[in-house]
C-alpha positions in Angstrom: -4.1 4.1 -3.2 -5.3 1.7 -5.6 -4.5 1.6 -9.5 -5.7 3.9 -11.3 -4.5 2.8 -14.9 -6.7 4.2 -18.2 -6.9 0.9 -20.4 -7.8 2.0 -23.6 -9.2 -0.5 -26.3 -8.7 -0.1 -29.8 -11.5 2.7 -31.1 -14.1 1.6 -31.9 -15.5 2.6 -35.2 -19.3 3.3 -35.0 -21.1 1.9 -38.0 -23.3 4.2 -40.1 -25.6 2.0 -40.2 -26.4 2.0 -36.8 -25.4 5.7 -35.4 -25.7 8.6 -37.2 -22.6 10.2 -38.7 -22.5 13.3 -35.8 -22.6 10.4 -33.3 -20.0 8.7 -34.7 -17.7 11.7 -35.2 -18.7 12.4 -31.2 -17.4 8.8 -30.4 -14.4 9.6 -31.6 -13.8 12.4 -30.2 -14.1 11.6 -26.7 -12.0 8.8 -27.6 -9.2 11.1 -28.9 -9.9 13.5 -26.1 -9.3 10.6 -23.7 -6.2 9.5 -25.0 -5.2 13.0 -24.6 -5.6 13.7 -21.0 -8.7 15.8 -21.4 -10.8 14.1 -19.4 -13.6 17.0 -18.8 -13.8 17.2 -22.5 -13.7 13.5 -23.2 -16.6 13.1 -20.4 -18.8 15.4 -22.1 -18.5 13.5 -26.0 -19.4 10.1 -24.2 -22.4 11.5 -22.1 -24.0 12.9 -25.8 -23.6 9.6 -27.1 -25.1 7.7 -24.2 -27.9 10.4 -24.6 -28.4 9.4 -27.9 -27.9 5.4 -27.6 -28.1 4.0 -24.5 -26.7 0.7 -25.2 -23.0 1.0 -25.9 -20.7 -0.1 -23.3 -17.8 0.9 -25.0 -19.0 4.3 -24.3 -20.2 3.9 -21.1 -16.6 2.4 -20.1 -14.5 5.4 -21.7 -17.0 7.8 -19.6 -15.7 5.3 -16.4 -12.6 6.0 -17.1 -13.0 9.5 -17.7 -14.6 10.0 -14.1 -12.0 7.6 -12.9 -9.4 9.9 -13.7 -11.1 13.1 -12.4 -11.3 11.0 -9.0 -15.3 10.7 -9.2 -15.2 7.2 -8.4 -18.8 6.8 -7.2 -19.8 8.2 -10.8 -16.8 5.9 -12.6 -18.2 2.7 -11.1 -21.8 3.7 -12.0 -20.5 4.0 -15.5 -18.8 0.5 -15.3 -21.7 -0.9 -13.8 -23.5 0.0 -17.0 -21.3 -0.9 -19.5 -20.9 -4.6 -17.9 -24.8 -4.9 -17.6 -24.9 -4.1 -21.2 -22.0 -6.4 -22.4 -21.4 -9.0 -19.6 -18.2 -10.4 -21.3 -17.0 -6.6 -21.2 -13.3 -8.1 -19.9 -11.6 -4.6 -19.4 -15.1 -2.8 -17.8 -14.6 -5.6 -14.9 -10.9 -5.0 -14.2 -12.0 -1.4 -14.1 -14.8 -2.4 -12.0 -13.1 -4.0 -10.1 -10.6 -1.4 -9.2 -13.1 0.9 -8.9 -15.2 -0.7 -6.2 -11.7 -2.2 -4.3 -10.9 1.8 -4.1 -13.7 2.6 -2.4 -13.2 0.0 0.4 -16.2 -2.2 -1.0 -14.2 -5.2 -0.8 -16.5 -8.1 -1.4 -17.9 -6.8 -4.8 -14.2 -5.6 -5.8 -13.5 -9.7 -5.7 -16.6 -10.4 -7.5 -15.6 -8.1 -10.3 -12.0 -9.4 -10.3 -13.6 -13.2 -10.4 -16.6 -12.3 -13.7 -13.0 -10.7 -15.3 -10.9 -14.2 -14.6 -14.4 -16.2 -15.7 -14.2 -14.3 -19.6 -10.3 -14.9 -19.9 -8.5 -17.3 -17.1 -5.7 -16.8 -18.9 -5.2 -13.1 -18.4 -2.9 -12.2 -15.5 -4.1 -9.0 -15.0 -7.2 -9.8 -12.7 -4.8 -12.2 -10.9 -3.1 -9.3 -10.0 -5.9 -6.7 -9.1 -7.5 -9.5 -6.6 -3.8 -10.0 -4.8 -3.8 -6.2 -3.8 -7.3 -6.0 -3.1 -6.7 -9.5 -0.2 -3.7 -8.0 0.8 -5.5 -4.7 1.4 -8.1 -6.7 3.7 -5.0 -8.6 5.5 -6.2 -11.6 3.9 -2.7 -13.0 3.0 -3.0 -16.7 2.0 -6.0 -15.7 -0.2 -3.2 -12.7 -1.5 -1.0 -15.0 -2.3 -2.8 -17.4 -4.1 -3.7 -14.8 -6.4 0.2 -13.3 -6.4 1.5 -16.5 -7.6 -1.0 -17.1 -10.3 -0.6 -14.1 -11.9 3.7 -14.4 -12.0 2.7 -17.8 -13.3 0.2 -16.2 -16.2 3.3 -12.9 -16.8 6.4 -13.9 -15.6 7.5 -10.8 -17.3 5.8 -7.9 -14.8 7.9 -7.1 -11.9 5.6 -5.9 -9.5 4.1 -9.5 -9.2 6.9 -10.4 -7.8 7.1 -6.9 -5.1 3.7 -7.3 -4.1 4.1 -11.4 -3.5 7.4 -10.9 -1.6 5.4 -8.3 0.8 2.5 -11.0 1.4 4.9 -13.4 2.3 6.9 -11.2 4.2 3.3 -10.5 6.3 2.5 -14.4 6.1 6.3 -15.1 8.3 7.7 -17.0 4.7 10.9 -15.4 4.8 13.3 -17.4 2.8 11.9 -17.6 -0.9 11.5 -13.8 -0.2 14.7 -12.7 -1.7 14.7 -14.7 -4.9 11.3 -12.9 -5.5 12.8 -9.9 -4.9 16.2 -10.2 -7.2 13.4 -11.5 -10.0 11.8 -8.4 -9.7 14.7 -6.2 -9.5 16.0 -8.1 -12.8 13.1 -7.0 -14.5 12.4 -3.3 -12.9 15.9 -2.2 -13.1 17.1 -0.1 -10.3 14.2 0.2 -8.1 14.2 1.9 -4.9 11.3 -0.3 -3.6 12.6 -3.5 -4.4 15.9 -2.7 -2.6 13.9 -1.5 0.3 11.9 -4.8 0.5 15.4 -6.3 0.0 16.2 -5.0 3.1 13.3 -5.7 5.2 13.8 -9.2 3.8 17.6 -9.5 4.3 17.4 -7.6 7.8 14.4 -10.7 9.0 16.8 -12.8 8.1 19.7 -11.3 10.3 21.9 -10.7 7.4 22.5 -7.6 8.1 25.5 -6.6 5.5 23.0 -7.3 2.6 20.2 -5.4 4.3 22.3 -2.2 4.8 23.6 -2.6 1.2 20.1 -2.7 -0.2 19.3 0.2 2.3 21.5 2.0 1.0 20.8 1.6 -2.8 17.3 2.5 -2.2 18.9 6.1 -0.6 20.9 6.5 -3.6 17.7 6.6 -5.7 15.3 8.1 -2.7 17.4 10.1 -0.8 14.2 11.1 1.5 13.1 7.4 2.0 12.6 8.2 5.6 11.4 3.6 5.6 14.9 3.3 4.5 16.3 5.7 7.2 14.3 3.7 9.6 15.5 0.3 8.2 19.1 1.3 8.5 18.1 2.0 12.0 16.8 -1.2 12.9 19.7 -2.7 11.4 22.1 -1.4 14.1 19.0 -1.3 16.9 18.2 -5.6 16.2 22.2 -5.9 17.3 21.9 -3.6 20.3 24.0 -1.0 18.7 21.8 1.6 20.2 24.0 4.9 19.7 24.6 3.7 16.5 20.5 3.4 15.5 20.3 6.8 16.6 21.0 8.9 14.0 19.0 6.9 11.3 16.3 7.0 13.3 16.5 11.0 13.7 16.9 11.1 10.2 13.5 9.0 9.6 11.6 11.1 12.3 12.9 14.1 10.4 11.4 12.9 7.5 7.9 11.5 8.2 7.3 13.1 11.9 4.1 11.7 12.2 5.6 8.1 12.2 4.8 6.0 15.3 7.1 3.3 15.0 10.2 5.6 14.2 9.4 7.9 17.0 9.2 5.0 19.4 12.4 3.3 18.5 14.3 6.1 18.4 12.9 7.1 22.2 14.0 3.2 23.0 17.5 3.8 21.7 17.8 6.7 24.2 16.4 4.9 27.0 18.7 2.3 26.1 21.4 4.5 26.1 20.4 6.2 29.2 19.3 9.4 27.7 15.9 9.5 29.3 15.5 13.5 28.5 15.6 12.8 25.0 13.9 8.9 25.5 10.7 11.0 27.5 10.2 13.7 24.2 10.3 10.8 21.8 8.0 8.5 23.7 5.2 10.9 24.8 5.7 12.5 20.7 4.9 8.1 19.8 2.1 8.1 22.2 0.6 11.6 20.4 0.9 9.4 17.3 -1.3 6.6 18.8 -2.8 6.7 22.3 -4.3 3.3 21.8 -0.9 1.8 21.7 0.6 0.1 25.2 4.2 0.2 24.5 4.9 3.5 24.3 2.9 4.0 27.7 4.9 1.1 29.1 8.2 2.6 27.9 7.5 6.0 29.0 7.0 4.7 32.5 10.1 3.0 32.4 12.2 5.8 31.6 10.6 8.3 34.0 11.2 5.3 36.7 14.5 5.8 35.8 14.7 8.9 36.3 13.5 8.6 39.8 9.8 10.3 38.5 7.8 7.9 40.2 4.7 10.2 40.4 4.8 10.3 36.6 5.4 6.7 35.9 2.5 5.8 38.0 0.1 8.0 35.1 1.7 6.1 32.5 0.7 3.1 34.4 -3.0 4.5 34.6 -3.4 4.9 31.1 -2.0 1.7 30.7 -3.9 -0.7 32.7 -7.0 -0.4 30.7 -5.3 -0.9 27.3 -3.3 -3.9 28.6 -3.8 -5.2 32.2 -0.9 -7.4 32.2 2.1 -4.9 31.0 0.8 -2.4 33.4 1.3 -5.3 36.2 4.9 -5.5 34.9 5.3 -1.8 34.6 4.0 -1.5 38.6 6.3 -4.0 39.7 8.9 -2.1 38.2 7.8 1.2 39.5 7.8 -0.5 43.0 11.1 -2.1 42.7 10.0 -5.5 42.6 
């Protein structure tokens, strides 16, 4: 879920000159009641304003904000609209905007937002950092990271720069310069039960596997009921072929998080692997559950009924297979057939 951080500016003191003293004193009362948490309340004072003046984006970003926080985002980015149109240098509306528009999956005018924000201060690292999640949320990676790097080189001070870069690279295959991110971060963070999962990940892509199940484990001490961290001390023992040994991670994760493809399926491949087909078949067909549109548990399943001599059942598994992938349900057949 995206960010969904009140920035406050400094209040704003209404001259007399311009408002009337209730206006004022209304002003400043939705800007209290907004720094309190009220946000009903809060709403309320900045609508009577607007009604009075329509052309004060300070207000009109506080009402954002105030809708923002109630989780009426179509009505916070309305308000943002407004206060930008009104003030088009409005730095903070943007960012807001930005956030706003990225959360409600309208991607293209999230990065547009993000870009007017860099435009009024390229120096800020801030809408550096909005614009990496927002690519990274679209799968767009090399633009992600563009962004990533620019904003640890604007605030070398703010850890999750450095998480959310590692995890780009991480997608983008850039594996080595991952860990150094990471230990930045950490330094920063302090104990941090993401960054030592990431550690993980990163440490177990790189088959180091003593300092992923370290950082595993560091990330349990702080999150006992990580049920990724669970799954990643799983993978540890699965990527050596320690299959018995995954097992009881894995159960652990799928204990956890049940409706979790991947950790359903790689425990029902340790069974397999370990010829417990029983347990392999409830474990596979709870994966496919998960994700019918996914071969591999389809192609697994088969495999272990084969094994079990359930020839009749493996040849479903290759019916529902053949029109997701044609060529693994070849293999899977040939298999079947004892070819």
């Amino acid at each position: 879920m995206k960010r969904l951080t009140i920035v406050l500016l400094a209040t704003f003191v209404l001259s007399a000159a311009v408002y009337s003293q209730s206006v004022d004193t209304v002003y400043k009362e939705g800007v209290a009641l907004l720094q309190a948490g009220k946000y009903i309340e809060a709403a309320e004072k900045f609508r009577t304003v607007i009604a009075v003046r329509k052309d004060v984006p300070t207000a009109y970003y506080f009402l954002g904000l105030c809708y923002q926080n109630q989780k009426m985002h179509k009505e916070s980015i309305l308000s943002l609209q407004e206060a930008v149109r009104i003030k088009a240098d409005y730095f903070e509306a943007w960012v807001q905007l930005g956030n706003e528009l990225d959360y409600d999956d309208r991607y293209s005018e999230a990065v547009l937002a993000y870009q007017s924000a860099i435009g009024i201060r390229p120096r800020d690292s801030q809408p550096y950092f909005e614009l990496g999640v927002a690519h990274k949320s679209k799968k767009k990676y090399a633009e992600a990271e563009t962004a990533f790097r620019s904003s640890i080189e604007l605030n070398p001070n703010y850890a999750p720069g450095y998480l959310q870069l590692a995890v780009t690279l991480q997608y983008l295959g850039k594996a080595n310069e991952i860990v150094t991110l990471l230990n930045k971060g950490l330094a920063l963070a302090g104990d941090n039960a993401e960054f030592h999962r990431q550690l993980g990940l990163a440490y177990n892509s790189l088959k180091k596997y003593p300092e992923a199940k370290s950082a595993y484990e560091k990330c349990l001490v702080l999150q006992p009921a990580n049920s990724q961290c669970q799954y990643g001390l799983g993978n540890i023992q699965y990527n050596q072929g320690l299959y018995a040994s995954a097992i009881p991670f894995y159960l652990k994760s799928v204990a956890i998080t049940p409706k979790w493809y991947d950790a359903n399926f790689y425990l029902a491949e340790s069974y397999r692997m370990t010829r417990n087909y029983a347990n392999a078949v409830i474990y596979f067909k709870a994966a496919i559950d998960l994700d019918s549109s996914e071969p591999r548990g389809y192609y697994r399943l088969g495999l272990a009924y084969t094994s079990q001599g359930k020839k009749v059942m493996a040849r479903q598994q290759y019916e529902s297979l053949r029109p997701l992938d044609p060529a693994l349900s070849n293999d899977l057949l040939k298999v079947i057939n004892g070819k």
